[in-house]
Structures are given as structure tokens and as C-alpha cells.
N, C-alpha and C positions, 0 to 999 in steps of 0.2 A: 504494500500500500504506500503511494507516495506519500512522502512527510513535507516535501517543498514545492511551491505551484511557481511558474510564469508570468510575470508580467513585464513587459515588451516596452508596455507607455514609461516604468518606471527606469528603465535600462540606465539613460544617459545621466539622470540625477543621481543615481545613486551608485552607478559602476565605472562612470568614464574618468573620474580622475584615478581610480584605482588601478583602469586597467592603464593609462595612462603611464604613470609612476612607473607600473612592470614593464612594459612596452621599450620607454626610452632609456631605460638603463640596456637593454636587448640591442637596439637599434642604430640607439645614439642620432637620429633625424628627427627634427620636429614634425614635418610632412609627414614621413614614412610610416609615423609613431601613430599620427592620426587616421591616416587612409586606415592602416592595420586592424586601428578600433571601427572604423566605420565597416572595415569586409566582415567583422566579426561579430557586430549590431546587423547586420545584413543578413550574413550565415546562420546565425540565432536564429531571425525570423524565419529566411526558410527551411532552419529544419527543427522548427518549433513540436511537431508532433513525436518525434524524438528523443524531447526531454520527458524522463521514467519520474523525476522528482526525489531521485534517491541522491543526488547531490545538491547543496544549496545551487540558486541560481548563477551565484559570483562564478563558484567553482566548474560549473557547467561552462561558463561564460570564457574562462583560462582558461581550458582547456578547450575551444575551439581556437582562442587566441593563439595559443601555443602553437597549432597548428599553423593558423597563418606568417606568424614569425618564419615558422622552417620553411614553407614555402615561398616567402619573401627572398629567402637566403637561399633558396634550391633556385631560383629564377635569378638571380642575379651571378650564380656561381658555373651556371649551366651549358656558355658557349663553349663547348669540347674541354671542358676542364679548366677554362682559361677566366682568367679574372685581372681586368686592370689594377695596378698597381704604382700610387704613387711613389716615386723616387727622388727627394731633394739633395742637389748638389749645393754648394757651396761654393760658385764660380762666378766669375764677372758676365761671362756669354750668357748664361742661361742661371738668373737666381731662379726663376721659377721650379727649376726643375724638367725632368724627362718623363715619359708616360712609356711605362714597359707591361710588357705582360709576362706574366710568371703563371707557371702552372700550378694550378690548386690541385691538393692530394687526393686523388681517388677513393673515398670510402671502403671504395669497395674491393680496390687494388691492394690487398692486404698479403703479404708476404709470411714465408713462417715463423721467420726472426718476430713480426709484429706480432702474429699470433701468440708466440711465449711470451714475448714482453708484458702483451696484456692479461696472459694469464697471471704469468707472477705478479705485476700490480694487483692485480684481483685478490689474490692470495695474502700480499702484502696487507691490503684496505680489511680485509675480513681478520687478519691475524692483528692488528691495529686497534680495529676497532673492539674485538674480544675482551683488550685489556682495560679499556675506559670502563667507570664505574658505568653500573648498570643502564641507570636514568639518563647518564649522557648518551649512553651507546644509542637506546633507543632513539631518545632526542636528534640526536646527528643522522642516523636511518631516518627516522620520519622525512626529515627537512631537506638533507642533502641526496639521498638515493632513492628515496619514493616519492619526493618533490608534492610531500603535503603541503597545503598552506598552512599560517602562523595560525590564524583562528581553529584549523582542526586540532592541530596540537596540544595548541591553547586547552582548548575543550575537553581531546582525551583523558586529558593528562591533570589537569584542574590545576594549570599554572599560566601566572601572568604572561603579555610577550615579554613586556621587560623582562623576568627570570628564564624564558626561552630563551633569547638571546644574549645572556650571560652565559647560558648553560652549552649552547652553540659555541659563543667564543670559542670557551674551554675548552671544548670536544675536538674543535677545528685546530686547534692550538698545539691538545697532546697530538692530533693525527698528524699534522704535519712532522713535529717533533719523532713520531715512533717512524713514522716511513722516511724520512731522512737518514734514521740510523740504519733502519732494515730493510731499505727499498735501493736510496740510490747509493 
């Protein structure tokens, strides 16, 4: 039985500076930031019968968002691998700089050396995070690898964001710290 309904008229008041905020730290373009929210207010409506109401509406809402970010990025990354690339010199001829193109890494072009590498990181991140006390380990899974928002967690867990993101810092702080020793 859904626990969250839709409503469409309330979208823009109550979700665009948030989706906003997530958007431009992704993007880094004012435009881009916004087209993104409008395909996503757009994409909402048409596939309004879609939403089961097992997720609040925000989070329904990221998560078509999300979607459009990687497709922003998959379209602009797409001509045969290739992606313009700014390059500034420091020269009297040309301050502006040169326009090259550099090839962007194939996702999918994955090698076996990469494959072990990303195992053992893998292996590293799981043996890392074992050691964090409990409620961080969890905290840092919820936020960084299952990419919950701060209000589910929040909720879960019956802690403020503030003490979230203290609890975060920390987490992020031993992890870094234990795969430094035992990663690279």
C-alpha cells in the first residue's frame, strides 16, 4: 500500500532549490543545472503512473534526476570516445590557450590488470570498513555506497544531520586513513 502520493502542482516550491543545490555541485553550469531540473519536472510528469509511492516524492524525484545527470554526461562524452579539452599555455602567441582532444577512457575497455585492481580496492573498502565502529560502518554504507539521502538516514537511525555528518566525517577520515596504509 503506498505510504507517499504525487503532487506535480507542488514540485517547483518545494523540490527545485533542492534539486538545484545537488545538480550544481554535479554539473558545475548554471544552465545545465536548470535544463536538468526542468527534463526531470518533465520526466516526472510523464511517467507519473509509475510512481508505486513506496518512496517519498523528493526521492522518486533524485532518482530520475540522477538519471538525467548521467545522460547529460553520456551525451556530451559520446563523439567516438572523444571529448574537448581545455589546455592553457602560458605564452605571449597564444594566452588563450589550445583546444585538443584527448580520448576519454572507455568504461567498458577494461583490461585484466583493471579488473584486479578493482577487485582488490573492493576488498580493501570492505576490509576498511569492517574495522570502523559499528554505527559508523553502517553510516558511511548508507551515505557513500547505497547513496541514501541524509533525511532517510536521518530517520533510520533516529539521529540528527548534524550528528550524521560528524559521524560521516569520521568514517571518511579512518577510511581514507586505513586504505592508505592497506590499499596504496
Amino acid at each position: 500500500m503506498p505510504t507517499h502520493v504525487i503532487n506535480p502542482k507542488s514540485w517547483v516550491d518545494r523540490y527545485s532549490d533542492y534539486l538545484y543545490n545537488y545538480t550544481i555541485t554535479r554539473v558545475s553550469n548554471h544552465e545545465i543545472a536548470q535544463d536538468l531540473i526542468s527534463e526531470t519536472f518533465l520526466a516526472g510528469l510523464k511517467s507519473m503512473k509509475n510512481f508505486k509511492g513506496e518512496a517519498s516524492e523528493r526521492t522518486w524525484l533524485i532518482s530520475i534526476l540522477k538519471r538525467k545527470i548521467i545522460d547529460h554526461y553520456r551525451k556530451i562524452n559520446s563523439n567516438k570516445g572523444k571529448a574537448e579539452v581545455r589546455m592553457n599555455y602560458n605564452n605571449e602567441d597564444d594566452a588563450e590557450g589550445d583546444w585538443m582532444e584527448e580520448r576519454v577512457a572507455d568504461p567498458f575497455d577494461k583490461t585484466a590488470e583493471d579488473t584486479i585492481e578493482n577487485s582488490e580496492l573492493g576488498n580493501a573498502i570492505q576490509n576498511c570498513l569492517k574495522k570502523l565502529p559499528e554505527k559508523q560502518a553502517t553510516i558511511f554504507e548508507m551515505k557513500t555506497i547505497l547513496d541514501y539521502d541524509t533525511e532517510t538516514i536521518c530517520n533510520e537511525l533516529n539521529i540528527t544531520a548534524s550528528n550524521l555528518w560528524v559521524i560521516i566525517h569520521r568514517a571518511r577520515t579512518a577510511m581514507a586513513s586505513c586504505l592508505e596504509k592497506n590499499w596504496l
